[in-house]
Phi, psi and omega in degrees: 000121159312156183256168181284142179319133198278174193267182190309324151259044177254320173297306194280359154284321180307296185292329184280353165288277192329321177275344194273308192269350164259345164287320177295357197253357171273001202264313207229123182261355182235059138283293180325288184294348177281282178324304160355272170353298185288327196281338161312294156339308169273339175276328186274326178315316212249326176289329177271027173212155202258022159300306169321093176298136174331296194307328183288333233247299196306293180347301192274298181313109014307325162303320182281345178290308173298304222270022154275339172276000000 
């Protein structure tokens, strides 16, 4: 079973992250991959700790996903 979609504002929160770290990554071409880097980094920061509510946990994995697409 897939997990559920996240709701709309977990998308427009995703997507103005995702748009927001790629204009900076046209001022700076080593912002992306820097970024990448950190959002990796907190998603695991966040999956091993049960404070972190799904929707949050969905949020940063959906940044790092547009900003792969």
């Amino acid at each position: 079973m897939s997990p559920p979609l996240p709701d709309q504002t977990t998308q427009t929160i995703a997507v103005l992250a995702t748009c927001f770290a790629q204009a900076l990554g046209e001022r700076n071409p080593e912002f992306i991959p820097i970024f990448e880097q950190k959002l990796q980094e907190m998603y695991s920061t966040m999956r091993d700790n049960s404070y972190f509510p799904a929707e949050t946990l969905q949020a940063v994995r959906l940044v790092s996903d547009l900003l792969k697409a």
